[in-house]
N, CA, C and O of each residue as an XYZ file, in Angstrom:
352
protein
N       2.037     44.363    -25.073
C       2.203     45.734    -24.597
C       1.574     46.671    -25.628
O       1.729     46.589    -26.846
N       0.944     47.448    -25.059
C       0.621     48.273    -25.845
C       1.499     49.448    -26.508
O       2.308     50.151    -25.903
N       1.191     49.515    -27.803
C       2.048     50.629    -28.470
C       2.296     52.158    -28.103
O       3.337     52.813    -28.051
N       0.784     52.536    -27.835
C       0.755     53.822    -27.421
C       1.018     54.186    -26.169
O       1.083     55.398    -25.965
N       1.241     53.220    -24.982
C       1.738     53.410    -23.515
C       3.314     53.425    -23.770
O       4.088     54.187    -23.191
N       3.580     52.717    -24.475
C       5.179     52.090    -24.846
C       5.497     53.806    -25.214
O       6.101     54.591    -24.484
N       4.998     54.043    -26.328
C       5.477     55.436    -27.160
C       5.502     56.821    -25.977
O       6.420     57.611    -25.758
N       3.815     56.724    -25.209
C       4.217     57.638    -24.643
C       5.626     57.871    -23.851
O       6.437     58.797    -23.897
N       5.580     56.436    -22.971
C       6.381     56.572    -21.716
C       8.018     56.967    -22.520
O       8.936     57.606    -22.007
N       7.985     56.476    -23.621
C       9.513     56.672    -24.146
C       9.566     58.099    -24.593
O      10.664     58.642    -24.472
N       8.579     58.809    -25.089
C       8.223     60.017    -25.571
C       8.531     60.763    -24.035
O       9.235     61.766    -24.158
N       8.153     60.467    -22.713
C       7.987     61.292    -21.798
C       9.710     61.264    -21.293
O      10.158     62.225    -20.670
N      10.534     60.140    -21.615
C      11.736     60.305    -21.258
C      12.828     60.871    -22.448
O      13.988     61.157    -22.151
N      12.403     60.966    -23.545
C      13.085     61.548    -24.459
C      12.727     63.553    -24.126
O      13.526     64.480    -23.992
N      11.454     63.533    -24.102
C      11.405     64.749    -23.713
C      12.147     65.921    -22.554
O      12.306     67.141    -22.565
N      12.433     64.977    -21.740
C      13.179     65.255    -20.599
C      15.271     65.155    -20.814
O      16.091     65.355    -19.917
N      15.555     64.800    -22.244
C      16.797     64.453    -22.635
C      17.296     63.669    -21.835
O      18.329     64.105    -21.328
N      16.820     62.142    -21.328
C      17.145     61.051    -20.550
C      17.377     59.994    -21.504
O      17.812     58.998    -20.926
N      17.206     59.782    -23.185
C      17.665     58.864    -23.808
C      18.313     59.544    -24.474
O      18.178     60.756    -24.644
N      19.146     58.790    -24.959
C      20.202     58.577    -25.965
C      20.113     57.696    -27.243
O      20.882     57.841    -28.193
N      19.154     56.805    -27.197
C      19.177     55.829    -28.348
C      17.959     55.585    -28.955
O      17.094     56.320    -28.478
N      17.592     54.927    -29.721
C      16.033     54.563    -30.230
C      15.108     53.980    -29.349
O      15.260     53.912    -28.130
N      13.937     53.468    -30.123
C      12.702     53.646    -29.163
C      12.394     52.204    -28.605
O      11.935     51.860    -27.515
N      12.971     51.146    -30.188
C      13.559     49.595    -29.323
C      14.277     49.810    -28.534
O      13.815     49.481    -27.442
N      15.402     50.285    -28.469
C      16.681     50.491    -27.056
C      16.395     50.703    -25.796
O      16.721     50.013    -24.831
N      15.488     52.133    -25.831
C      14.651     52.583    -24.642
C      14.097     51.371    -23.524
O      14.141     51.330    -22.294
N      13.600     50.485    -24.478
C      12.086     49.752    -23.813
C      13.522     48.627    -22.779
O      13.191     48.289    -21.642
N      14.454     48.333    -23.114
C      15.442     47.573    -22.036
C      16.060     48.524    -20.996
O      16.511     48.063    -19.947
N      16.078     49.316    -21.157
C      16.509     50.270    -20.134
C      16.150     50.384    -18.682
O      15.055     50.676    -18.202
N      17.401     50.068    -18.007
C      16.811     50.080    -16.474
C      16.662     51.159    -15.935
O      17.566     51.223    -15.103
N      16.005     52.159    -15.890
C      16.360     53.443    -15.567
C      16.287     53.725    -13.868
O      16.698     54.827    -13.502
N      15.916     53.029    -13.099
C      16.355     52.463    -11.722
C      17.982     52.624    -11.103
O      18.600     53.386    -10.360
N      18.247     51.328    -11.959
C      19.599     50.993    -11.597
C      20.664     51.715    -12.291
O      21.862     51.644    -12.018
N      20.031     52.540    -13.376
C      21.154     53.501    -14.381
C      20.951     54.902    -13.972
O      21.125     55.826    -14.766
N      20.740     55.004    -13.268
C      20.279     56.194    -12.137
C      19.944     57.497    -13.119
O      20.331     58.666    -13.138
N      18.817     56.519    -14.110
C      18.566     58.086    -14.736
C      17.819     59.111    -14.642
O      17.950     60.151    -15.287
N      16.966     58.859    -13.805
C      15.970     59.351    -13.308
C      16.321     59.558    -11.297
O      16.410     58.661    -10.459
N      16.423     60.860    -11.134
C      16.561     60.774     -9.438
C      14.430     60.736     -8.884
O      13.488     60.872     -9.665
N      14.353     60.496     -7.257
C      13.713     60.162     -6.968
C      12.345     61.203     -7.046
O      11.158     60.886     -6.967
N      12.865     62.363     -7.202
C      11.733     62.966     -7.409
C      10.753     62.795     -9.414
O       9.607     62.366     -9.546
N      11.463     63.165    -10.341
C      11.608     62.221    -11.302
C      10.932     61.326    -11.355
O       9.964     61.232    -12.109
N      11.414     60.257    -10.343
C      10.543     59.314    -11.056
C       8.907     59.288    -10.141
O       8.284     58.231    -10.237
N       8.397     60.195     -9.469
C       7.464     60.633     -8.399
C       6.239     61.077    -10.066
O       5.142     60.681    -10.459
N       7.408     62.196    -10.614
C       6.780     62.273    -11.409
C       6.198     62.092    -12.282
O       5.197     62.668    -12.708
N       6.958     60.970    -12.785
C       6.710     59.715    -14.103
C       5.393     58.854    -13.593
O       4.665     58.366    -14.457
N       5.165     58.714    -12.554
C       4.568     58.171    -12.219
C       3.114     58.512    -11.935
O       2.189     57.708    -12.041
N       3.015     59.644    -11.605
C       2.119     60.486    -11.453
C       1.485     60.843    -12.643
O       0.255     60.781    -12.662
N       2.087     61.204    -13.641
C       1.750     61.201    -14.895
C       1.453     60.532    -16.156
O       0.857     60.814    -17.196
N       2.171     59.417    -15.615
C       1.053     58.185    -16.299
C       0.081     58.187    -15.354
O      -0.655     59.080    -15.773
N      -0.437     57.753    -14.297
C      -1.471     57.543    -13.854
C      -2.354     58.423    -14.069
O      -3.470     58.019    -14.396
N      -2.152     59.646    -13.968
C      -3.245     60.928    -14.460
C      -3.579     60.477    -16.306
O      -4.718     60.277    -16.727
N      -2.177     60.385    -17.271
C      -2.823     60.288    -18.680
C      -3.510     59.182    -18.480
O      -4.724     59.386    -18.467
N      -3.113     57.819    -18.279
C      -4.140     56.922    -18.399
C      -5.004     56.136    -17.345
O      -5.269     54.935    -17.290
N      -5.295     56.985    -16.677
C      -6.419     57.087    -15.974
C      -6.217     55.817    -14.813
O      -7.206     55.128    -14.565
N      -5.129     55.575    -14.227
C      -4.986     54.054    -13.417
C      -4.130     54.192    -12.446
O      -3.280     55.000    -12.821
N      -3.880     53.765    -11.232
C      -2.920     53.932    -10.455
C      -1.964     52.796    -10.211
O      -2.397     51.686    -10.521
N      -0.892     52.850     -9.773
C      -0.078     51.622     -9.240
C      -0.321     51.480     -8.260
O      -0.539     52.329     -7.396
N      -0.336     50.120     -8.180
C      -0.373     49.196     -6.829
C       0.919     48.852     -6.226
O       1.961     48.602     -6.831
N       0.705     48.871     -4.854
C       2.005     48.304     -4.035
C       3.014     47.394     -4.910
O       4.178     47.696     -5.174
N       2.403     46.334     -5.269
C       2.721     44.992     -5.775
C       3.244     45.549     -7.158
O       4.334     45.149     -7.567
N       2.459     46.519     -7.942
C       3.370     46.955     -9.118
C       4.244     47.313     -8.812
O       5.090     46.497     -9.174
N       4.726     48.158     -8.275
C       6.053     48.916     -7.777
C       6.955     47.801     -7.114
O       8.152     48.053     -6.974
N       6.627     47.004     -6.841
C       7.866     46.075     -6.112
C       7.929     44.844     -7.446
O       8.854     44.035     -7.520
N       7.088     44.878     -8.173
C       7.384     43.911     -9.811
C       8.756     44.371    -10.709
O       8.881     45.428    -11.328
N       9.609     43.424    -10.615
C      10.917     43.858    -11.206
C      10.794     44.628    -12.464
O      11.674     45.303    -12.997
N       9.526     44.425    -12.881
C       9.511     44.998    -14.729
C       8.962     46.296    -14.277
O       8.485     46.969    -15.191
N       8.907     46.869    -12.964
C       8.988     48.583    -13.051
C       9.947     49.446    -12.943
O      10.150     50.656    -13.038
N      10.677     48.106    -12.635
C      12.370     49.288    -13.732
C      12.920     49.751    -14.631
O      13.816     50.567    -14.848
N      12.008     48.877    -15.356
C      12.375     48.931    -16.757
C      11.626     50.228    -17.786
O      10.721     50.848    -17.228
N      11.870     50.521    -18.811
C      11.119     51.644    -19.713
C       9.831     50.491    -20.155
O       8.658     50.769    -19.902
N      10.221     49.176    -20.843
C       9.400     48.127    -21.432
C       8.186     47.607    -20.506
O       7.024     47.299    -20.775
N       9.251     47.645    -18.774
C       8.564     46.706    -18.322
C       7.218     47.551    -17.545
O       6.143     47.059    -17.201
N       7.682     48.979    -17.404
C       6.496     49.796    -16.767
C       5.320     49.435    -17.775
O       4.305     48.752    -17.640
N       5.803     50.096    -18.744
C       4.724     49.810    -20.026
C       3.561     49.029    -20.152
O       2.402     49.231    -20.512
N       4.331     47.918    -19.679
C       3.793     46.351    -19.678
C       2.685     46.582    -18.453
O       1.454     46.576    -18.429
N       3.716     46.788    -17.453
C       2.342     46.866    -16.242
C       1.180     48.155    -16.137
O       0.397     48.292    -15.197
N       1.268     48.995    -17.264
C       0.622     50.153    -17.114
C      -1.018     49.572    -18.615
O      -2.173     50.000    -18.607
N      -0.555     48.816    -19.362
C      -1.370     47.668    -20.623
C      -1.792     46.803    -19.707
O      -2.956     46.416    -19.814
N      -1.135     46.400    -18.828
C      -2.194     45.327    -17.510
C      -3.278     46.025    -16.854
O      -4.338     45.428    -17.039
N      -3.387     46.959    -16.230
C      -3.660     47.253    -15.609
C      -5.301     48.268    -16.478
O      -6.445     48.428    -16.053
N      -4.805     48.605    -17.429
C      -6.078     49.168    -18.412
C      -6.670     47.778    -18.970
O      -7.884     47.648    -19.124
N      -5.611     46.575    -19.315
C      -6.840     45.840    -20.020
C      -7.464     45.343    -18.622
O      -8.545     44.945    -19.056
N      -7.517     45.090    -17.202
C      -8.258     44.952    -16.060
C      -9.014     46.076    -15.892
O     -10.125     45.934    -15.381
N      -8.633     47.198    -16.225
C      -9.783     48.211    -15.719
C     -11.071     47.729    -16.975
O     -12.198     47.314    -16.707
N     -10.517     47.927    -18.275
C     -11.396     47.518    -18.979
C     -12.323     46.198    -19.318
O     -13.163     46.107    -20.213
N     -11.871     45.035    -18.195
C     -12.925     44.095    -18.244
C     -13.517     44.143    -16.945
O     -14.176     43.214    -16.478
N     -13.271     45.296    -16.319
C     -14.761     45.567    -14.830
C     -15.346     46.209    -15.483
O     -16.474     45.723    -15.568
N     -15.239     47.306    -16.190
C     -16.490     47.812    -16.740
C     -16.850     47.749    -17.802
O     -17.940     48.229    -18.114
């Protein structure tokens, strides 16, 4: 995973006063099922990674259990740049 997707996305929920704990803690966080984020929220989270780093989610991401997670978005948002970056 990359560091700086990791930092932002935890940076973008600290900013919003949605954590409580450190930045290891964050990355297990279901924020789905811990209803910390309501649905518009997370419209937005989403939107805004894809605008900073330049990539969109796929169907199939969004139904991948690790996009519940703070860690596991992360993870699929470092997939998805190191694939953009070996097409071009």
């Amino acid at each position: 995973m990359d560091e700086d997707v990791s930092n932002w996305i935890v940076d973008w929920f600290s900013s919003r006063a949605k954590l409580h704990c450190g930045a290891r803690e964050a990355l297990g966080i279901d924020y789905l099922q811990s209803g910390l984020l309501t649905s518009l929220e997370i419209v937005e989270l989403v939107s805004e990674i894809e605008n900073r780093f330049g990539m969109q989610f796929s169907e199939t991401d969004m139904q991948d259990p690790r996009f519940s997670t703070i860690g596991g978005i992360a993870e699929l948002v470092t997939m998805a740049l190191g694939q953009a970056s070996k097409v071009n």
